[in-house]
PyMOL Python script that loads the backbone (N, CA, C, O; Angstrom):
from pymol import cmd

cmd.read_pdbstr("""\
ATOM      1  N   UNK A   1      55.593   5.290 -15.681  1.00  0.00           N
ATOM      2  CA  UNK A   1      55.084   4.011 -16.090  1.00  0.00           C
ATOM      3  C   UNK A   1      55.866   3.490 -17.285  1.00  0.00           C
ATOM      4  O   UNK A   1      56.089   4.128 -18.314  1.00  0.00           O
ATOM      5  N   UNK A   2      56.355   1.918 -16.947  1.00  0.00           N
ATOM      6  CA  UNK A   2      56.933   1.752 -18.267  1.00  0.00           C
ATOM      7  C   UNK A   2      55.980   0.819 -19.294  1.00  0.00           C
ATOM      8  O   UNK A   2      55.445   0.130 -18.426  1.00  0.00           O
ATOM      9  N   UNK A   3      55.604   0.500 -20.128  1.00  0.00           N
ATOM     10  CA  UNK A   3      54.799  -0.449 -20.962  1.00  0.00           C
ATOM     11  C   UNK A   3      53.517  -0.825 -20.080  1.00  0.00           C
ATOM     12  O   UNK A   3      52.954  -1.915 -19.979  1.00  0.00           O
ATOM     13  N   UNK A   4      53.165   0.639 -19.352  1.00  0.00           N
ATOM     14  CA  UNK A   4      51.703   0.238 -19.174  1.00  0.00           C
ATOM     15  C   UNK A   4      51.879  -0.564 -17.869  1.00  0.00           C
ATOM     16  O   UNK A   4      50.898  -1.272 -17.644  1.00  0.00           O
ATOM     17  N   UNK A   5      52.667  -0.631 -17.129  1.00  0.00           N
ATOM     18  CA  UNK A   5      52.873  -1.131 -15.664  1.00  0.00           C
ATOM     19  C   UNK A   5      53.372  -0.326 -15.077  1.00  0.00           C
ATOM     20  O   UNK A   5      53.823   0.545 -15.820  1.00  0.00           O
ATOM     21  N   UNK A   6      53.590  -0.099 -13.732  1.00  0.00           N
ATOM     22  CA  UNK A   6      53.631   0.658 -12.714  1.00  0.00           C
ATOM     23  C   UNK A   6      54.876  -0.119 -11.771  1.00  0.00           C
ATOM     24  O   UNK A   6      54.761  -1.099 -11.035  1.00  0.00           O
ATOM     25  N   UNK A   7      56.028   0.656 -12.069  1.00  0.00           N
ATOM     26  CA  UNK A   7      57.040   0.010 -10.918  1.00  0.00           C
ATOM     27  C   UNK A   7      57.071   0.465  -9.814  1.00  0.00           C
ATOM     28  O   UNK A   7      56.639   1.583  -9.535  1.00  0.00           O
ATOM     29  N   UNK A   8      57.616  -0.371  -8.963  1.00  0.00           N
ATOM     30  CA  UNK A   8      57.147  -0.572  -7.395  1.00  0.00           C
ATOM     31  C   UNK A   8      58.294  -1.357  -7.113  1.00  0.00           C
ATOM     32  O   UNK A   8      58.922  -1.899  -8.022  1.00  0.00           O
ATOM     33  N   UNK A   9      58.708  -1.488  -5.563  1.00  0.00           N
ATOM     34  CA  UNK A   9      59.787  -1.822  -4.913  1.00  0.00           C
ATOM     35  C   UNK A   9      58.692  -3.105  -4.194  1.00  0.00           C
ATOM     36  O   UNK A   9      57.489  -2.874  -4.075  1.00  0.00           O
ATOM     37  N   UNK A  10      59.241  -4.295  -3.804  1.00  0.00           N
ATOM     38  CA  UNK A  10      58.865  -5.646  -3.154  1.00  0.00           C
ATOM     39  C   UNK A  10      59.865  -5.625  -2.095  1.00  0.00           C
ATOM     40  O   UNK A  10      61.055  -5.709  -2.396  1.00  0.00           O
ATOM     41  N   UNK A  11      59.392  -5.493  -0.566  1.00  0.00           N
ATOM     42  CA  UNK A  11      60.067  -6.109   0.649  1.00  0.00           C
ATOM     43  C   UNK A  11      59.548  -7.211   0.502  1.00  0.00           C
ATOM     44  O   UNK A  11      58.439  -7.365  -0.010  1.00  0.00           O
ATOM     45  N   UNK A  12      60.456  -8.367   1.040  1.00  0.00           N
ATOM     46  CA  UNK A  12      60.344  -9.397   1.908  1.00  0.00           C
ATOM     47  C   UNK A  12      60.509  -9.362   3.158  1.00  0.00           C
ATOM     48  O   UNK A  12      61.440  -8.605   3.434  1.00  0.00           O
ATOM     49  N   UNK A  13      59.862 -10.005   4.390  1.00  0.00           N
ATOM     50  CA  UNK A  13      60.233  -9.960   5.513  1.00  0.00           C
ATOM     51  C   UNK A  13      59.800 -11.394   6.076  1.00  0.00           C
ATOM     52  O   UNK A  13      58.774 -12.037   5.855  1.00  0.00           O
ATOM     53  N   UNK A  14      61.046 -11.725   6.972  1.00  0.00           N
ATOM     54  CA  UNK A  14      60.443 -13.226   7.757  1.00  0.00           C
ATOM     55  C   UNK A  14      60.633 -14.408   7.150  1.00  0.00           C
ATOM     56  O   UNK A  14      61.805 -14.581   6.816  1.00  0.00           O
ATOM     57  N   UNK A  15      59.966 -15.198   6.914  1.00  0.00           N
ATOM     58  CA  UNK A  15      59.496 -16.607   6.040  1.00  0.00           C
ATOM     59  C   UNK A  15      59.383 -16.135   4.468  1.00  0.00           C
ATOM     60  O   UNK A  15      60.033 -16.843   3.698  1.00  0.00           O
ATOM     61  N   UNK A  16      58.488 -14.792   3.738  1.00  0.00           N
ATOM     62  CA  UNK A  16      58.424 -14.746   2.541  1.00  0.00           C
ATOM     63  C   UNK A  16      60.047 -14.579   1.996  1.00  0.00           C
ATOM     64  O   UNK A  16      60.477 -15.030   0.934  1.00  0.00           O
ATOM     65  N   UNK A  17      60.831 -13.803   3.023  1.00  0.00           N
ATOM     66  CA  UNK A  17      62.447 -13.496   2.471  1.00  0.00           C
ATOM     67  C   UNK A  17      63.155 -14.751   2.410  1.00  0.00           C
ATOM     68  O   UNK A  17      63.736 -15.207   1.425  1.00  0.00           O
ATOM     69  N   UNK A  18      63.035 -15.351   3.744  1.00  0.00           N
ATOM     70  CA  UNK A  18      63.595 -16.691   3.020  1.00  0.00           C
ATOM     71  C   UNK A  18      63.383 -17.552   1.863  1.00  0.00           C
ATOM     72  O   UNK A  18      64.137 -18.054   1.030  1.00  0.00           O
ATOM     73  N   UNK A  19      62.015 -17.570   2.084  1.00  0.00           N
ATOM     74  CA  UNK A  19      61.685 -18.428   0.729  1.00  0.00           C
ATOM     75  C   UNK A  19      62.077 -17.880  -0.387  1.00  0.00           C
ATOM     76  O   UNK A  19      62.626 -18.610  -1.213  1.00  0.00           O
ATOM     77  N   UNK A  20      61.865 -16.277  -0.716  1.00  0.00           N
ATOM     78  CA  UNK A  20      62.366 -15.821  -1.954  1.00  0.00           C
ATOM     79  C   UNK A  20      64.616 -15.820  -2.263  1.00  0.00           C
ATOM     80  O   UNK A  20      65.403 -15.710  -3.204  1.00  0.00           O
ATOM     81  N   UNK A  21      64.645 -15.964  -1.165  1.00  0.00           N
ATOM     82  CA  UNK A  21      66.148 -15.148  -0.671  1.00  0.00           C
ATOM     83  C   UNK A  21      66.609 -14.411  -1.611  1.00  0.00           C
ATOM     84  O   UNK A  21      67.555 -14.536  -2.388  1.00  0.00           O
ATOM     85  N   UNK A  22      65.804 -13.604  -1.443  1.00  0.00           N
ATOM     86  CA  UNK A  22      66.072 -12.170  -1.685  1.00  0.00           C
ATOM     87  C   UNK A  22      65.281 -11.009  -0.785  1.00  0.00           C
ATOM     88  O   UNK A  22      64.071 -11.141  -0.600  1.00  0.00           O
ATOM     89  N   UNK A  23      65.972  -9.914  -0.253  1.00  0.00           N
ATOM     90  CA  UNK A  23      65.284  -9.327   1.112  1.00  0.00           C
ATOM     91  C   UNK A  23      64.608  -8.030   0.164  1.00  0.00           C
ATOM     92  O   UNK A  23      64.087  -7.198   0.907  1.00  0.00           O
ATOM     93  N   UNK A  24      64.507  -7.695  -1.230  1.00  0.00           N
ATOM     94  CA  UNK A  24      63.791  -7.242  -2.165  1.00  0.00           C
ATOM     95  C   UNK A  24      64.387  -6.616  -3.619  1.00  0.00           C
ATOM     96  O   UNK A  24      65.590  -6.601  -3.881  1.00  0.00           O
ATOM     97  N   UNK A  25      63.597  -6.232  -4.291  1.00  0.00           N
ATOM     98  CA  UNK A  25      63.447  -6.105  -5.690  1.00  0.00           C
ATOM     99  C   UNK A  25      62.753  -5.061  -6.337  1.00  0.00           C
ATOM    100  O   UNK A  25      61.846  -4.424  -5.801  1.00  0.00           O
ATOM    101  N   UNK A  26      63.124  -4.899  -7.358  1.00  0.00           N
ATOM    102  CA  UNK A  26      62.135  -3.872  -7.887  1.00  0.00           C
ATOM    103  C   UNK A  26      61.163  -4.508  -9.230  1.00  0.00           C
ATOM    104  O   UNK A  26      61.711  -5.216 -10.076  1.00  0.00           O
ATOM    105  N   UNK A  27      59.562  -4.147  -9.324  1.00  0.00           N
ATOM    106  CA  UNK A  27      58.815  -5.279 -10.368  1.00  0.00           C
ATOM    107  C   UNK A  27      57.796  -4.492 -10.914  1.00  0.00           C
ATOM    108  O   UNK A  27      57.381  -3.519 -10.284  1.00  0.00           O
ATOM    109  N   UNK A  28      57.367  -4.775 -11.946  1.00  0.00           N
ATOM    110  CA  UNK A  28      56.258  -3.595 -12.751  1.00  0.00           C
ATOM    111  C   UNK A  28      54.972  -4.526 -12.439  1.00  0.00           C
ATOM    112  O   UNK A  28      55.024  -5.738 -12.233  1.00  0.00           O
ATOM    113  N   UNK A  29      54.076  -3.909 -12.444  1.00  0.00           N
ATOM    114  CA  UNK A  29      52.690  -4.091 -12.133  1.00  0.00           C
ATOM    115  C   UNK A  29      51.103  -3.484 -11.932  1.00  0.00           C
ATOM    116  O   UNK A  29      50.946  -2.794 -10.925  1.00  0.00           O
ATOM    117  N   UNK A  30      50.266  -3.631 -12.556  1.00  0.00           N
ATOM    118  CA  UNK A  30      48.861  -2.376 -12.149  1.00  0.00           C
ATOM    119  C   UNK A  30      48.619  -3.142 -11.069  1.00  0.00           C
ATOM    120  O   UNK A  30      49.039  -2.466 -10.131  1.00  0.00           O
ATOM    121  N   UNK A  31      48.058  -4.470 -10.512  1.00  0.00           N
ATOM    122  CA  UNK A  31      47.313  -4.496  -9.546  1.00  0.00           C
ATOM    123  C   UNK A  31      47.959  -5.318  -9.272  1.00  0.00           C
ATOM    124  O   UNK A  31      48.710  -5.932 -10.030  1.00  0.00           O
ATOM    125  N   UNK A  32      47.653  -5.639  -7.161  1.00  0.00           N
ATOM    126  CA  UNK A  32      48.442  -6.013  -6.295  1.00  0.00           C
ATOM    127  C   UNK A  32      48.494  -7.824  -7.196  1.00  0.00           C
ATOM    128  O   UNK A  32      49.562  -8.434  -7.232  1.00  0.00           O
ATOM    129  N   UNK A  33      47.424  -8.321  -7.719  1.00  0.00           N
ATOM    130  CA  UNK A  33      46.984  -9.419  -8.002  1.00  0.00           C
ATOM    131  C   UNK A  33      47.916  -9.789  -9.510  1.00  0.00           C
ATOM    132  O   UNK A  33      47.788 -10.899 -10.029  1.00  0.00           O
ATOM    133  N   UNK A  34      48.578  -9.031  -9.944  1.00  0.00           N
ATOM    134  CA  UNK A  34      49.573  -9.055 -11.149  1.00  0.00           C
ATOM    135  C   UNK A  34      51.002  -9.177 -10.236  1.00  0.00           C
ATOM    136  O   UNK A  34      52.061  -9.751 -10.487  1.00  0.00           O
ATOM    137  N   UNK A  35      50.714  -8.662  -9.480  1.00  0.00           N
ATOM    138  CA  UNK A  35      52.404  -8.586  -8.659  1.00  0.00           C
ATOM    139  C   UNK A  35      52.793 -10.127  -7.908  1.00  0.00           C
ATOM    140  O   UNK A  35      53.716 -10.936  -8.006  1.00  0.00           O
ATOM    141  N   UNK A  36      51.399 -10.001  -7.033  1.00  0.00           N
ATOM    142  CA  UNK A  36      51.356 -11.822  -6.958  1.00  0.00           C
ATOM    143  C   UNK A  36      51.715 -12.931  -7.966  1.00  0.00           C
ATOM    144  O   UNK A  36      52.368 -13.931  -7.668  1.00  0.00           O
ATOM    145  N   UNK A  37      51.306 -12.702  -8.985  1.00  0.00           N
ATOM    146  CA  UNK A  37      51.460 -13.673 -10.383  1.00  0.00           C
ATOM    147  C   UNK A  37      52.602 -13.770 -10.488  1.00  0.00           C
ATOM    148  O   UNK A  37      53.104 -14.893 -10.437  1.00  0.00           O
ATOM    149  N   UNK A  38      53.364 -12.677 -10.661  1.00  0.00           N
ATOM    150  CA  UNK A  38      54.524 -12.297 -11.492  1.00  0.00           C
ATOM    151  C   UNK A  38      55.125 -13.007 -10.087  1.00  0.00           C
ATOM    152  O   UNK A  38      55.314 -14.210 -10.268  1.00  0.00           O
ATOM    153  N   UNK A  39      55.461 -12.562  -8.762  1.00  0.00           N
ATOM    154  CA  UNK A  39      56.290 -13.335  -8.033  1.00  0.00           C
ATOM    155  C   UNK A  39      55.821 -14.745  -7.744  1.00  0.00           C
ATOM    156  O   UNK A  39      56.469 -15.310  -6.863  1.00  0.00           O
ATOM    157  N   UNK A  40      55.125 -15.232  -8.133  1.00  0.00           N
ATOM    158  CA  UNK A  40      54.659 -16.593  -8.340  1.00  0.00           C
ATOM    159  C   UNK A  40      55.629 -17.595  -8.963  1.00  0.00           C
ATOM    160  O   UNK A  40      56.258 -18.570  -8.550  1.00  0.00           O
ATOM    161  N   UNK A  41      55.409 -16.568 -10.831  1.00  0.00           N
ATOM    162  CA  UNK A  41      55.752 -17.417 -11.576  1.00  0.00           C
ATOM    163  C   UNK A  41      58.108 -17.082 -11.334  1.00  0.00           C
ATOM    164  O   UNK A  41      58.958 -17.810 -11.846  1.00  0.00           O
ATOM    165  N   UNK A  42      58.347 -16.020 -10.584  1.00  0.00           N
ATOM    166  CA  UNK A  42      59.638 -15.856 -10.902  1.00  0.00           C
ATOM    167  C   UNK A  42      60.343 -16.415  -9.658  1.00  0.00           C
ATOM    168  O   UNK A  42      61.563 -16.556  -9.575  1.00  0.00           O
ATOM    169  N   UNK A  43      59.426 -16.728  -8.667  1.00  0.00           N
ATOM    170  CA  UNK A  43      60.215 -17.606  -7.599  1.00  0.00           C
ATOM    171  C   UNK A  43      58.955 -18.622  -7.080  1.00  0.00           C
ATOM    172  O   UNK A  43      57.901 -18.491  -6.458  1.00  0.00           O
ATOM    173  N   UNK A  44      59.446 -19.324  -7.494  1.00  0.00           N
ATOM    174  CA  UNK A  44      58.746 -21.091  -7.525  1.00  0.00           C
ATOM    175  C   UNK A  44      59.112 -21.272  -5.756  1.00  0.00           C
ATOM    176  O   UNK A  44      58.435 -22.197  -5.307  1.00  0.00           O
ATOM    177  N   UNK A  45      59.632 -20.890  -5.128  1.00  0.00           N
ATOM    178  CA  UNK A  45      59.548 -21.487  -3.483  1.00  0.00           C
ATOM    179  C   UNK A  45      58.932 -20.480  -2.794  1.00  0.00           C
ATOM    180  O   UNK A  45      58.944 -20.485  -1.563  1.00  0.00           O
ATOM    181  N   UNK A  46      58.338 -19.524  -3.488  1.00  0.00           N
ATOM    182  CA  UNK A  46      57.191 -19.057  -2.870  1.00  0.00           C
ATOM    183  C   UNK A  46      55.668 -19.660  -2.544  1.00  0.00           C
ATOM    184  O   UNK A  46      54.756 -19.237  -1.835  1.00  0.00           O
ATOM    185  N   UNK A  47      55.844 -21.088  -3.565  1.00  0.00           N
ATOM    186  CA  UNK A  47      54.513 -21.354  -3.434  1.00  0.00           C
ATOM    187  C   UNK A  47      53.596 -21.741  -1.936  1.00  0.00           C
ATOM    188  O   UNK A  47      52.446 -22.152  -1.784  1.00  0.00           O
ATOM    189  N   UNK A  48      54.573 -21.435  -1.061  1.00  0.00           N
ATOM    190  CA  UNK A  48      53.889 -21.934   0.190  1.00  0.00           C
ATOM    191  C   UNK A  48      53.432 -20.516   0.639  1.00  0.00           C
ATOM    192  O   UNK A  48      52.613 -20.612   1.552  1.00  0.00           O
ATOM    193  N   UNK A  49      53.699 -19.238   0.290  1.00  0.00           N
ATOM    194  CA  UNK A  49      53.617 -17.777   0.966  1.00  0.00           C
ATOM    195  C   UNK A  49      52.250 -17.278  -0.677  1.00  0.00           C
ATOM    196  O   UNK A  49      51.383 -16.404  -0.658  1.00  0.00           O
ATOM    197  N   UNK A  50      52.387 -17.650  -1.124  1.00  0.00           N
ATOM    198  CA  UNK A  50      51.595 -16.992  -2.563  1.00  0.00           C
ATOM    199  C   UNK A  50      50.829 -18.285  -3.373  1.00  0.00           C
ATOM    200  O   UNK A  50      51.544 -19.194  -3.795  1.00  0.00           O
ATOM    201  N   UNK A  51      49.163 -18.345  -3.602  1.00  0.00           N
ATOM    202  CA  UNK A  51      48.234 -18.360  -4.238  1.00  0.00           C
ATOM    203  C   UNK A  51      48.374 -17.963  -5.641  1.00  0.00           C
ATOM    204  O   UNK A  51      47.327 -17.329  -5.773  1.00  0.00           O
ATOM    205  N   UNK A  52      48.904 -17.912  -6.668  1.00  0.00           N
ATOM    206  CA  UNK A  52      48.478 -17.528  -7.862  1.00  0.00           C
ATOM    207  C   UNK A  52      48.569 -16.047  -7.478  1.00  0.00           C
ATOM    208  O   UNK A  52      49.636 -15.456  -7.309  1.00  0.00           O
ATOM    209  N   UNK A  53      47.506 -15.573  -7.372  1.00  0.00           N
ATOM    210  CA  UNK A  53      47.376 -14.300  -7.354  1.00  0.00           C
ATOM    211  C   UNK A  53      46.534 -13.496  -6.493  1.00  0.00           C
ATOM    212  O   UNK A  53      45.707 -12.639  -6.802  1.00  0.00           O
ATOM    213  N   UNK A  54      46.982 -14.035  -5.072  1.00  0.00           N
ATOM    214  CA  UNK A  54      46.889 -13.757  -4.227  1.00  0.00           C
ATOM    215  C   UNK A  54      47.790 -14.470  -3.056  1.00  0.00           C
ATOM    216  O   UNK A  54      48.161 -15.637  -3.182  1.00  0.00           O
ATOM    217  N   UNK A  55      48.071 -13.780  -2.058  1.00  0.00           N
ATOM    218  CA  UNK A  55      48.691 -14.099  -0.732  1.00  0.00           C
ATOM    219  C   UNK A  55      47.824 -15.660  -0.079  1.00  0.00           C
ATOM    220  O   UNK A  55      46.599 -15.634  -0.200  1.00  0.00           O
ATOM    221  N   UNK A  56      48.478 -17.018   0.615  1.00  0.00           N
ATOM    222  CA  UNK A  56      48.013 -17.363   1.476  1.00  0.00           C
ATOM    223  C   UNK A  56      47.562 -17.036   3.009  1.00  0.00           C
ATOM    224  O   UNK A  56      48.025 -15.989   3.461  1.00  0.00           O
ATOM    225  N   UNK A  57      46.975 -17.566   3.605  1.00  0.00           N
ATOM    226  CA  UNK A  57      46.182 -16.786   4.525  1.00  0.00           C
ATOM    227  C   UNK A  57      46.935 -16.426   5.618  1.00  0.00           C
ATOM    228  O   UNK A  57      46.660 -15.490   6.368  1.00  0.00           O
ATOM    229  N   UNK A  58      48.342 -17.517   5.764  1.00  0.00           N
ATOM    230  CA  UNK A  58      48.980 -16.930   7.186  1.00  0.00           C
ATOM    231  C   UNK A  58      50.144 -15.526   6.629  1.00  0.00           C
ATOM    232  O   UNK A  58      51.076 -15.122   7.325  1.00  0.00           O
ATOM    233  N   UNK A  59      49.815 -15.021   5.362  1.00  0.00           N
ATOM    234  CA  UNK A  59      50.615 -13.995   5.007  1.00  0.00           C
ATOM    235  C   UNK A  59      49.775 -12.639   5.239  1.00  0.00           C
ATOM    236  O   UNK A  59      48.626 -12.641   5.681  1.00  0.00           O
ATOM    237  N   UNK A  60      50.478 -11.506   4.893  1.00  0.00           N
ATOM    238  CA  UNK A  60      49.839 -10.227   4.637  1.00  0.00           C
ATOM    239  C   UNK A  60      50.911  -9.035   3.884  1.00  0.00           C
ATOM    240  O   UNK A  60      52.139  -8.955   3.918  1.00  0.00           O
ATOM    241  N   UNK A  61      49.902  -8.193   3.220  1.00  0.00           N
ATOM    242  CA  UNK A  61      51.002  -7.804   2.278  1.00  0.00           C
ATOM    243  C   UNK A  61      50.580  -5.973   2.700  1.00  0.00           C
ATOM    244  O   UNK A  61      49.375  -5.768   2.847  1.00  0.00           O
ATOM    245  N   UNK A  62      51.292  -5.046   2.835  1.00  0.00           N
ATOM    246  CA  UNK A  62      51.297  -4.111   3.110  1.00  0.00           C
ATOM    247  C   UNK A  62      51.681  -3.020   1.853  1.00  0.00           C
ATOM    248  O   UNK A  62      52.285  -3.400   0.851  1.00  0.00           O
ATOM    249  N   UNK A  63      51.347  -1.948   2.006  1.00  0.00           N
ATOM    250  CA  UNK A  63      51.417  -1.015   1.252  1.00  0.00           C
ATOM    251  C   UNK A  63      52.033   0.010   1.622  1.00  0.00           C
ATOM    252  O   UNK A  63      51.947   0.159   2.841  1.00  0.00           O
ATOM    253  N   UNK A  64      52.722   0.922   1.019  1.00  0.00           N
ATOM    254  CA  UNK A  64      53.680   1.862   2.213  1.00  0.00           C
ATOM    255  C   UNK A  64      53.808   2.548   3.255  1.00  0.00           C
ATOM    256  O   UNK A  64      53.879   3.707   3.664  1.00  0.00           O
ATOM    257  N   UNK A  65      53.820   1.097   3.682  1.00  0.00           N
ATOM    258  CA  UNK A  65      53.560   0.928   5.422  1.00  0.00           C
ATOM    259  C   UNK A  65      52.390   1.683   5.992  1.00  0.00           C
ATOM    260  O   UNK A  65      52.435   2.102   7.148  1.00  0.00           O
ATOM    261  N   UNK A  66      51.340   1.870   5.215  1.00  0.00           N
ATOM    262  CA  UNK A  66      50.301   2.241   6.403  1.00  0.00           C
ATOM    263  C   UNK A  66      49.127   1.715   5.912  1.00  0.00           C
ATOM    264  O   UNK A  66      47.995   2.170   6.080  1.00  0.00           O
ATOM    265  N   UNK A  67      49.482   0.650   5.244  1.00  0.00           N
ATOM    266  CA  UNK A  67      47.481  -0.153   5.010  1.00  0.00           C
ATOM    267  C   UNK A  67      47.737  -1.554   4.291  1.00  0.00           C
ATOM    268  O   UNK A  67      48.209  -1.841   3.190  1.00  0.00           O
ATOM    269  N   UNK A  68      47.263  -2.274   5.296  1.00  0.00           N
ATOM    270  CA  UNK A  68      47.388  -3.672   4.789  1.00  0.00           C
ATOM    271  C   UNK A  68      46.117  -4.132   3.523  1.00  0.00           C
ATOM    272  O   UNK A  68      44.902  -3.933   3.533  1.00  0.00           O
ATOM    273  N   UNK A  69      46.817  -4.669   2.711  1.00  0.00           N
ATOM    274  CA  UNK A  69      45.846  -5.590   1.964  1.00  0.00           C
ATOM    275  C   UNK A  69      46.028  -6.450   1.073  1.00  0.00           C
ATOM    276  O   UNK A  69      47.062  -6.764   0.484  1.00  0.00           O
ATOM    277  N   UNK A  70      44.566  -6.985   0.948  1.00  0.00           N
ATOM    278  CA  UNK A  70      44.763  -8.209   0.473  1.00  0.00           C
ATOM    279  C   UNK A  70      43.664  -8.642  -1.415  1.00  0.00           C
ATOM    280  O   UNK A  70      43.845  -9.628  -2.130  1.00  0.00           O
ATOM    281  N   UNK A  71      43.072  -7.968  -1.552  1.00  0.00           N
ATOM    282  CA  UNK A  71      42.071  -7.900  -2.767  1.00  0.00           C
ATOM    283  C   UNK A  71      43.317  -7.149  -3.899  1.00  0.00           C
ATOM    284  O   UNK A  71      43.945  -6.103  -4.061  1.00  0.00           O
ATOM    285  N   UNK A  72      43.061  -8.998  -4.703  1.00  0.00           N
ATOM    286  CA  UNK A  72      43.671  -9.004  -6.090  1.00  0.00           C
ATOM    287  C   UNK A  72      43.777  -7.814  -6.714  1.00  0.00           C
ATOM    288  O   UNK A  72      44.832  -7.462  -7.243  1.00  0.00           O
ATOM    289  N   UNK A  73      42.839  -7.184  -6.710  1.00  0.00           N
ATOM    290  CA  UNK A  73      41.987  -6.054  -7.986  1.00  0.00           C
ATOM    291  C   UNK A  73      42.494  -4.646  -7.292  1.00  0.00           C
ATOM    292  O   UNK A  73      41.904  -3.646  -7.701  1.00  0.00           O
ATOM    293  N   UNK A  74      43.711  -4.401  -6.101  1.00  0.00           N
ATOM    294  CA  UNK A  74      43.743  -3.390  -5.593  1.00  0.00           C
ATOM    295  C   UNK A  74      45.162  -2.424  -6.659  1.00  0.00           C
ATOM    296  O   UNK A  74      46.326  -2.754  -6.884  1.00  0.00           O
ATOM    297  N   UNK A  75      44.465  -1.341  -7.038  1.00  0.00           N
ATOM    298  CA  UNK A  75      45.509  -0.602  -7.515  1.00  0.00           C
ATOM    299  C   UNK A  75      47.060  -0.279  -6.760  1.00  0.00           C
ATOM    300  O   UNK A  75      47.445  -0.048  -5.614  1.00  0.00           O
ATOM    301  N   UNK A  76      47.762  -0.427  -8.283  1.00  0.00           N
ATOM    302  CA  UNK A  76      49.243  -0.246  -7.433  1.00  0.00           C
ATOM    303  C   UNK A  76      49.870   1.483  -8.215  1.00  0.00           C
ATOM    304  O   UNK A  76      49.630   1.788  -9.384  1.00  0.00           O
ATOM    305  N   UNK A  77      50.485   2.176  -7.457  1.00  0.00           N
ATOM    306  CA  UNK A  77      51.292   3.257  -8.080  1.00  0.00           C
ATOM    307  C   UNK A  77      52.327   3.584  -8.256  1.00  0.00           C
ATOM    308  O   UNK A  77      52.891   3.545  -7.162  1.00  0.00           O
ATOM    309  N   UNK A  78      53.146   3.986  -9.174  1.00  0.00           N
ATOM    310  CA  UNK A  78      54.232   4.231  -9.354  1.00  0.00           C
ATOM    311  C   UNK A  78      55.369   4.723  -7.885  1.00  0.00           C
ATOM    312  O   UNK A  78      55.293   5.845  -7.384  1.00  0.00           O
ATOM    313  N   UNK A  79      56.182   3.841  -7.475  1.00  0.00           N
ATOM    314  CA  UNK A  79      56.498   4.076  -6.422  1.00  0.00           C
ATOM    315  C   UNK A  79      56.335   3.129  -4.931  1.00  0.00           C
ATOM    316  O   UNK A  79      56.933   3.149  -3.855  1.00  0.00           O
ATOM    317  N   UNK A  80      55.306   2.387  -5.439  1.00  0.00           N
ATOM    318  CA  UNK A  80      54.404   2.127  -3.719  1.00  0.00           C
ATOM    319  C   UNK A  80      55.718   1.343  -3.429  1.00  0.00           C
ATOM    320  O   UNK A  80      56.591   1.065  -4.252  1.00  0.00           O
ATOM    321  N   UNK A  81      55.691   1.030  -2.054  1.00  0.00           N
ATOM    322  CA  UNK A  81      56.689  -0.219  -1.816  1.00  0.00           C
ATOM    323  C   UNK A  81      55.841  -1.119  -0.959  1.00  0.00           C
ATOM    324  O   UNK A  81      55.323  -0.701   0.077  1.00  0.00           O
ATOM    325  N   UNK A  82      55.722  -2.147  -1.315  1.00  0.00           N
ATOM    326  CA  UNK A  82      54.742  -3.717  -1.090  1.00  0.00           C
ATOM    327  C   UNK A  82      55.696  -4.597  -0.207  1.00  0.00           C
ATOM    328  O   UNK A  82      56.617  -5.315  -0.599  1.00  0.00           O
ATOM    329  N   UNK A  83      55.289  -4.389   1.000  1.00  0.00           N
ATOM    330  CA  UNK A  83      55.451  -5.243   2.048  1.00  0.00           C
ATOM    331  C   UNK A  83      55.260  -6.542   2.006  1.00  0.00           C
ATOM    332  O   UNK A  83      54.050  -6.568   1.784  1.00  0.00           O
ATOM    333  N   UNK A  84      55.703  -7.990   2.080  1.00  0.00           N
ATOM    334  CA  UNK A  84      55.023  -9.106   2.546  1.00  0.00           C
ATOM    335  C   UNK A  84      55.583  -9.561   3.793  1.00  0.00           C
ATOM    336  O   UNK A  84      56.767  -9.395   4.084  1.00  0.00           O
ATOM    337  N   UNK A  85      54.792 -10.098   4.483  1.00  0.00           N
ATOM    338  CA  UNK A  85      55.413 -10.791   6.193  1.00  0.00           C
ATOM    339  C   UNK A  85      54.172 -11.286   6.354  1.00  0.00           C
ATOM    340  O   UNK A  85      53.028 -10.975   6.025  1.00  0.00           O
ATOM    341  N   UNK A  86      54.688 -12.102   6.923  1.00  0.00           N
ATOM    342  CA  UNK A  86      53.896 -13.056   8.150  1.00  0.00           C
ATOM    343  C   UNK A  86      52.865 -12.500   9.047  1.00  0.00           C
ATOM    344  O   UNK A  86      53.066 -11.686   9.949  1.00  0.00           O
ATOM    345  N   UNK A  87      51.456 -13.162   8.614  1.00  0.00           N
ATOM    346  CA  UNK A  87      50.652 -12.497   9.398  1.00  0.00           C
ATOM    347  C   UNK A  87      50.969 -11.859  11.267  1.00  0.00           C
ATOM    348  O   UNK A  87      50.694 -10.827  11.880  1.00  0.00           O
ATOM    349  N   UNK A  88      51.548 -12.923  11.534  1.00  0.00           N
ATOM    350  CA  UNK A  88      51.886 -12.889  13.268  1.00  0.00           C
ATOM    351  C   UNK A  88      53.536 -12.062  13.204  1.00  0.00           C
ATOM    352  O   UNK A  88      54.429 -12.381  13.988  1.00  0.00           O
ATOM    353  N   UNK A  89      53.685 -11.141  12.292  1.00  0.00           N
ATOM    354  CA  UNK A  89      55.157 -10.896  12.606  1.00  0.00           C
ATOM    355  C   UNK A  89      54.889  -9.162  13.528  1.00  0.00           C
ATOM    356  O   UNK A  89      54.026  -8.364  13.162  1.00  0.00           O
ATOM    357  N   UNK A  90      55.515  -9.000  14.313  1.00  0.00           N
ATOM    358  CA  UNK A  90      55.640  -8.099  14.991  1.00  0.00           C
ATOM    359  C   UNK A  90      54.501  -8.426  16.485  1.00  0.00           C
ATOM    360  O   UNK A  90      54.023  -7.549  17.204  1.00  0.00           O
ATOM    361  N   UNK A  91      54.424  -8.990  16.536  1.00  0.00           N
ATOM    362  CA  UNK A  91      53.170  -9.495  17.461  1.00  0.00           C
ATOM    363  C   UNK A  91      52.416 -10.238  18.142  1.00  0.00           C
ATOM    364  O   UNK A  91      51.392  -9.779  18.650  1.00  0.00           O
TER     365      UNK A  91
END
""", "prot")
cmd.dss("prot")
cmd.show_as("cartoon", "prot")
cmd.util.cbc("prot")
cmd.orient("prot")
């Protein structure tokens, strides 16, 4: 942990990669709902894929790769890697 945040790796996939163009990153954060913020405020053409601090509804954000979610308040850990894509992607 560095200053009390928790780094973590950010995929993009689909529509969120374009909009960010960048296909990912690495970003400190405790909860999924800080990670939202933070890519909020550091890529402004996300605002159509990201809420403040939370995902819009045709998005979904994954956790290393085996559990989707979506509640602000969800703990993040050193390591996780945070999926975002398109609700309908693979499917």
């Amino acid at each position: 942990m560095k200053g009390g945040h928790v780094a973590m790796r950010v995929e993009f996939l689909g529509i969120p990669r374009e909009r960010a163009g960048v296909a990912d990153l690495e970003l400190e954060a405790e909860t999924l709902g800080q990670l939202f913020a933070t890519l909020a405020a550091r890529f402004p053409s996300l605002e159509d894929v990201i809420a403040t601090d939370r995902l819009r509804a045709s998005f979904v954000a994954n956790i290393n790769g085996d559990r989707f979610v979506s509640d602000p308040r969800t703990t993040l850990h050193d390591d996780d890697c945070v999926l975002i894509l398109s609700a309908d992607a693979g499917g």
